[in-house]
C-alpha positions as CSV (number, residue, x, y, z in Angstrom):
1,X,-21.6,172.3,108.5
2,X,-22.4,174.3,105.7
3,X,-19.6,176.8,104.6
4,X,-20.1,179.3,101.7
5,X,-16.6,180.8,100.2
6,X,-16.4,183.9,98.6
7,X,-12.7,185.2,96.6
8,X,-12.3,188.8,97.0
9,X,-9.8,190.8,94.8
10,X,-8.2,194.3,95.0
11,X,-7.0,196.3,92.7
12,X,-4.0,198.1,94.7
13,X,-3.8,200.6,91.7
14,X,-7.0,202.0,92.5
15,X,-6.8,204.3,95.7
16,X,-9.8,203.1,97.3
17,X,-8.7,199.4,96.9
18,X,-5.4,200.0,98.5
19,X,-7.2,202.0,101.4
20,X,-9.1,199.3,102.3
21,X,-6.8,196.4,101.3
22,X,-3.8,198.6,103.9
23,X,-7.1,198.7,106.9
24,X,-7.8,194.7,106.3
25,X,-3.9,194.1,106.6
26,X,-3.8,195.5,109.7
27,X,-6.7,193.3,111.4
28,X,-4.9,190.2,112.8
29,X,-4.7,187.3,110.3
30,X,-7.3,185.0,112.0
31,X,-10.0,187.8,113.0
32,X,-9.9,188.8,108.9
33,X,-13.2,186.9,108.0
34,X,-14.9,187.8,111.4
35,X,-14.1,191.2,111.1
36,X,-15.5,191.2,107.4
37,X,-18.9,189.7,108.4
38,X,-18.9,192.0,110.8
39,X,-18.4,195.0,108.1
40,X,-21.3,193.3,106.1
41,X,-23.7,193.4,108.7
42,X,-23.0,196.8,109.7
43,X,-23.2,198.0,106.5
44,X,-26.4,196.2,104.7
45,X,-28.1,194.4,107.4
46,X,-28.7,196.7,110.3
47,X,-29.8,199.1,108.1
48,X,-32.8,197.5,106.8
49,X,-33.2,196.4,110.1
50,X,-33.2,199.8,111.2
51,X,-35.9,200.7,108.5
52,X,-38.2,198.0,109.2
53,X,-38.4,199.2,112.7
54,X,-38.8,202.4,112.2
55,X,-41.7,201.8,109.9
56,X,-43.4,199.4,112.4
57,X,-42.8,202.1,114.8
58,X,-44.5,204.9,112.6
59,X,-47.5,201.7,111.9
60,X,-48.1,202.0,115.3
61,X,-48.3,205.2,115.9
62,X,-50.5,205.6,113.0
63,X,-52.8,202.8,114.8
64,X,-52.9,204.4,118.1
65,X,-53.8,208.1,116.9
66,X,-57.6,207.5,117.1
67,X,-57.8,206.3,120.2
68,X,-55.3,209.2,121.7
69,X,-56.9,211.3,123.6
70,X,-58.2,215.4,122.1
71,X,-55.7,217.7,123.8
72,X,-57.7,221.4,123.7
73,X,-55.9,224.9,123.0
74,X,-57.3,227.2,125.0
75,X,-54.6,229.9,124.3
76,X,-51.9,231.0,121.9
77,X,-49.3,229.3,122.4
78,X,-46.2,232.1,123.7
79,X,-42.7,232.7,121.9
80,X,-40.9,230.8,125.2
81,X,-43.1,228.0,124.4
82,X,-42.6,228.1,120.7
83,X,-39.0,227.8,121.6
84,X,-39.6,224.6,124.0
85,X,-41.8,223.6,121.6
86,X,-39.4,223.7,118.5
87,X,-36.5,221.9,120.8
88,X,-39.0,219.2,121.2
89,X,-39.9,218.7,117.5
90,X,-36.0,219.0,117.3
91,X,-35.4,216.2,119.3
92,X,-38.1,214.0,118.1
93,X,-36.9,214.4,114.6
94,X,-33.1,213.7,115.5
95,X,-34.9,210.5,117.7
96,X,-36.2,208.8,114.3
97,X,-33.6,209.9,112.2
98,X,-31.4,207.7,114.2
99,X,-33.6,204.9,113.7
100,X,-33.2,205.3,109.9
């Protein structure tokens, strides 16, 4: 089994330190290190992870927009249906934002 080791220090002068040195004292003694790979992961893996979705996501839209099919506007389009049509944008854009 291959173990890595890593020796973290805090500086409990510093206000930030002691913040998170007083949050990691109050996680049980033998869920510390799960609890910080845990912390790790959420912080700078599933990120990326996030991103790289996203853009394979926006790849394959990209791909797919030829072949989609022309949608003709016969008409105007009315302030009601500006509205629906701005929620909708709305909730798209709140849809990938998530995913970044």
């Amino acid at each position: 089994m291959s173990v890595e080791s890593h020796k973290l220090r805090f500086n409990l002068d510093k206000p930030a330190d002691r913040e998170v040195w007083d949050a990691l004292q109050a996680i049980p003694t033998g869920q510390r290190n799960q609890f910080i790979l845990q912390a790790i992961h959420a912080y700078a893996v599933e990120p990326a992870e996030r991103e790289r979705l996203a853009r394979r996501i926006a790849e394959l839209v990209v791909d797919m927009l030829p072949n989609a099919p022309a949608v003709p506007v016969s008409e105007p389009v009315s302030e009601s249906n500006a509205d629906t049509q701005a929620q909708s944008l709305k909730i798209a854009e709140e849809f990938l934002e998530a995913w970044m």
